[in-house]
C-alpha positions as CSV (number, residue, x, y, z in Angstrom):
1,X,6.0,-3.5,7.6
2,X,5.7,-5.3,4.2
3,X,7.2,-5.0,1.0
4,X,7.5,-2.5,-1.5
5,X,8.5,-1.5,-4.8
6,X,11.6,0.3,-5.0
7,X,12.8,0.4,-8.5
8,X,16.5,0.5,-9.0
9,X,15.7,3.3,-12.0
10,X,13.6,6.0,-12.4
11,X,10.1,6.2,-10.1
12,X,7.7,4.0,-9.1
13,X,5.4,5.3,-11.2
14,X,7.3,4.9,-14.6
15,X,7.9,1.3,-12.9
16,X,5.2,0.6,-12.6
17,X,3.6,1.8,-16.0
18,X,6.2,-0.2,-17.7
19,X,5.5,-3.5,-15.8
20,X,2.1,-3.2,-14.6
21,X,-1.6,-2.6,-15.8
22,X,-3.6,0.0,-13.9
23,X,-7.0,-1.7,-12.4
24,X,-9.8,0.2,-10.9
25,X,-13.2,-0.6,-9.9
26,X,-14.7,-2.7,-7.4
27,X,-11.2,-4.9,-6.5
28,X,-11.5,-8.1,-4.4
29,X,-9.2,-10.6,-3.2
30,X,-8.6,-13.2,-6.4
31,X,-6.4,-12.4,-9.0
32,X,-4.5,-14.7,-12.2
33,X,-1.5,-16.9,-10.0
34,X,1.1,-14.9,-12.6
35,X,-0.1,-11.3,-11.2
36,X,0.4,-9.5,-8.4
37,X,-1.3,-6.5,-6.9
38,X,0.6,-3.7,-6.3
39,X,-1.2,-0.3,-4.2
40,X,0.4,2.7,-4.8
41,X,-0.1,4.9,-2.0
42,X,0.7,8.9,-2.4
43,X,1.4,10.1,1.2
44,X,2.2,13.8,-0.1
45,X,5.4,14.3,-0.5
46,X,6.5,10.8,-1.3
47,X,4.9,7.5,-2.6
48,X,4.5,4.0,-2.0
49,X,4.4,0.7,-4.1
50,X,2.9,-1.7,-1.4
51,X,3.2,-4.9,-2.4
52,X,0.0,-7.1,-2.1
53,X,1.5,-10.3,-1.2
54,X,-1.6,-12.1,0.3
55,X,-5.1,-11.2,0.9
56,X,-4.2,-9.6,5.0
57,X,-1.8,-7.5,3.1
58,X,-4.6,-6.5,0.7
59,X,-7.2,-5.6,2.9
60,X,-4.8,-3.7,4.8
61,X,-4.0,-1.7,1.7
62,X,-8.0,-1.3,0.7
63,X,-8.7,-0.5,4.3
64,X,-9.8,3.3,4.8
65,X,-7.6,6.0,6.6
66,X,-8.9,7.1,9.8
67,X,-10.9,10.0,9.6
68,X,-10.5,12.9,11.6
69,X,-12.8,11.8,14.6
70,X,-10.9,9.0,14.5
71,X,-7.8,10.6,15.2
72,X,-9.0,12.6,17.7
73,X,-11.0,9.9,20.3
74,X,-7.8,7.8,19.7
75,X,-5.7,10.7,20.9
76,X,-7.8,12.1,23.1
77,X,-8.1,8.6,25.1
78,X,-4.0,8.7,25.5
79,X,-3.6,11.8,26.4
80,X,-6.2,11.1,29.1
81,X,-3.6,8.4,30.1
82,X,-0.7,10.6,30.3
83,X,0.4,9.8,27.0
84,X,1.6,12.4,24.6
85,X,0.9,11.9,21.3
86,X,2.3,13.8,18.2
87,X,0.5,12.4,15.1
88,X,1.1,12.6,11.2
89,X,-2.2,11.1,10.0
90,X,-4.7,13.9,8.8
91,X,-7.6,11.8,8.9
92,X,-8.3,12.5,4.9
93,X,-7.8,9.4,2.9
94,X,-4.4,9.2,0.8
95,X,-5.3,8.6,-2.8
96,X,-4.3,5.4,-4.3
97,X,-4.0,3.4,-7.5
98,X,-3.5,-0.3,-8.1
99,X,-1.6,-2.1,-10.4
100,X,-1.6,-5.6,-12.0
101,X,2.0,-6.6,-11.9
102,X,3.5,-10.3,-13.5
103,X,5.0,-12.3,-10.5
104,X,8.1,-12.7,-12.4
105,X,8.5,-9.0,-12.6
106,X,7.3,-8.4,-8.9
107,X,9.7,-11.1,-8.1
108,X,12.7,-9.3,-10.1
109,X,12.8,-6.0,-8.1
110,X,12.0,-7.5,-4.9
111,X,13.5,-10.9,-4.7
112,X,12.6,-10.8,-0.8
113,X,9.0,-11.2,-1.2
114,X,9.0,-14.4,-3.5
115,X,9.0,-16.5,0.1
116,X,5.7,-15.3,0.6
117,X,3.6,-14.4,-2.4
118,X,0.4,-16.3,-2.2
Protein backbone atom coordinates (compact mmCIF):
# COMPACT_ATOMS: atom_id res chain seq x y z
CA UNK A 1 0.00 0.00 0.00
CA UNK A 2 2.69 2.76 0.26
CA UNK A 3 3.18 5.70 2.05
CA UNK A 4 1.53 8.88 2.43
CA UNK A 5 1.47 12.18 3.69
CA UNK A 6 -0.56 12.75 6.61
CA UNK A 7 0.20 15.97 8.17
CA UNK A 8 -0.20 16.16 11.87
CA UNK A 9 -1.85 19.93 11.10
CA UNK A 10 -3.98 21.34 8.87
CA UNK A 11 -4.51 19.52 5.13
CA UNK A 12 -2.35 18.05 2.86
CA UNK A 13 -2.77 20.58 0.66
CA UNK A 14 -1.58 23.59 2.90
CA UNK A 15 1.29 20.76 3.69
CA UNK A 16 2.19 20.51 1.06
CA UNK A 17 2.18 24.24 -0.28
CA UNK A 18 4.32 25.06 2.68
CA UNK A 19 6.91 22.31 2.06
CA UNK A 20 6.70 21.54 -1.45
CA UNK A 21 6.91 23.13 -5.10
CA UNK A 22 4.12 22.27 -7.48
CA UNK A 23 5.73 20.55 -10.90
CA UNK A 24 3.83 19.94 -13.94
CA UNK A 25 4.74 19.02 -17.38
CA UNK A 26 6.15 16.11 -18.92
CA UNK A 27 7.48 14.35 -15.33
CA UNK A 28 10.00 11.39 -15.62
CA UNK A 29 11.67 9.23 -13.24
CA UNK A 30 15.08 11.47 -12.02
CA UNK A 31 14.84 14.03 -9.64
CA UNK A 32 17.70 16.18 -7.24
CA UNK A 33 18.79 13.23 -4.25
CA UNK A 34 17.31 16.10 -1.59
CA UNK A 35 13.68 15.97 -3.31
CA UNK A 36 11.03 13.86 -3.31
CA UNK A 37 7.94 13.42 -5.41
CA UNK A 38 4.91 13.54 -3.85
CA UNK A 39 1.24 12.76 -6.15
CA UNK A 40 -1.54 14.08 -4.75
CA UNK A 41 -4.45 12.16 -5.77
CA UNK A 42 -8.18 13.76 -5.27
CA UNK A 43 -10.44 10.65 -5.11
CA UNK A 44 -13.65 12.93 -4.49
CA UNK A 45 -14.48 13.16 -1.32
CA UNK A 46 -10.96 12.79 0.15
CA UNK A 47 -7.29 13.19 -0.97
CA UNK A 48 -4.15 11.57 -1.09
CA UNK A 49 -0.36 12.52 -0.68
CA UNK A 50 1.27 9.39 -2.24
CA UNK A 51 4.61 9.34 -1.59
CA UNK A 52 6.95 8.60 -4.53
CA UNK A 53 9.57 6.64 -2.86
CA UNK A 54 11.21 4.88 -5.96
CA UNK A 55 10.55 4.89 -9.58
CA UNK A 56 7.78 1.39 -9.25
CA UNK A 57 5.98 3.67 -6.87
CA UNK A 58 6.14 6.43 -9.43
CA UNK A 59 4.92 4.85 -12.39
CA UNK A 60 2.27 3.46 -10.34
CA UNK A 61 1.20 6.99 -9.40
CA UNK A 62 1.62 8.28 -13.27
CA UNK A 63 -0.16 5.19 -14.51
CA UNK A 64 -3.75 5.94 -15.96
CA UNK A 65 -7.08 4.86 -14.20
CA UNK A 66 -8.99 2.34 -15.98
CA UNK A 67 -11.39 3.49 -18.16
CA UNK A 68 -14.77 2.50 -18.23
CA UNK A 69 -14.32 -0.47 -20.73
CA UNK A 70 -11.92 -1.45 -18.60
CA UNK A 71 -13.99 -1.78 -15.78
CA UNK A 72 -16.49 -3.43 -17.43
CA UNK A 73 -14.47 -6.63 -19.44
CA UNK A 74 -12.68 -6.94 -16.01
CA UNK A 75 -15.99 -7.39 -14.28
CA UNK A 76 -17.76 -8.85 -16.79
CA UNK A 77 -14.96 -11.78 -16.99
CA UNK A 78 -15.69 -12.45 -12.91
CA UNK A 79 -18.97 -12.45 -12.91
CA UNK A 80 -18.76 -14.97 -15.70
CA UNK A 81 -16.78 -16.92 -13.01
CA UNK A 82 -19.32 -16.67 -10.39
CA UNK A 83 -17.67 -13.92 -8.84
CA UNK A 84 -19.64 -10.91 -7.62
CA UNK A 85 -18.08 -7.88 -7.98
CA UNK A 86 -19.10 -4.47 -6.37
CA UNK A 87 -16.62 -1.82 -7.72
CA UNK A 88 -15.79 1.96 -6.71
CA UNK A 89 -13.62 2.88 -9.73
CA UNK A 90 -15.60 5.03 -12.29
CA UNK A 91 -13.30 4.52 -14.94
CA UNK A 92 -12.71 8.59 -15.31
CA UNK A 93 -9.20 9.49 -14.27
CA UNK A 94 -8.82 11.14 -10.72
CA UNK A 95 -7.11 14.47 -11.19
CA UNK A 96 -3.72 14.88 -9.73
CA UNK A 97 -0.95 17.23 -8.89
CA UNK A 98 2.69 16.67 -8.03
CA UNK A 99 4.89 18.09 -5.66
CA UNK A 100 8.63 18.62 -5.23
CA UNK A 101 9.19 17.92 -1.52
CA UNK A 102 12.93 18.16 0.41
CA UNK A 103 13.76 14.55 1.76
CA UNK A 104 14.36 16.04 5.08
CA UNK A 105 10.81 17.33 5.17
CA UNK A 106 9.32 14.09 3.57
CA UNK A 107 11.42 12.32 6.08
CA UNK A 108 9.86 14.51 9.09
CA UNK A 109 6.19 13.61 8.67
CA UNK A 110 6.76 10.21 7.65
CA UNK A 111 9.72 8.92 9.45
CA UNK A 112 8.59 5.26 8.15
CA UNK A 113 9.56 5.78 4.61
CA UNK A 114 13.23 7.05 5.18
CA UNK A 115 14.12 2.95 4.99
CA UNK A 116 13.26 3.14 1.50
CA UNK A 117 13.56 6.36 -0.33
CA UNK A 118 15.68 5.84 -3.36
Amino acid sequence: MGYYIDPPEGTKEEWLTNHGVEVSGDLRWGHPPDTVLVCLVDNGPFTAAGICYNEAEFNEFRALDPAHEEIAESNARAEAQGIKVFNLDTGDQRPRKWYAVPRKSIIDVCPSVVDVLT
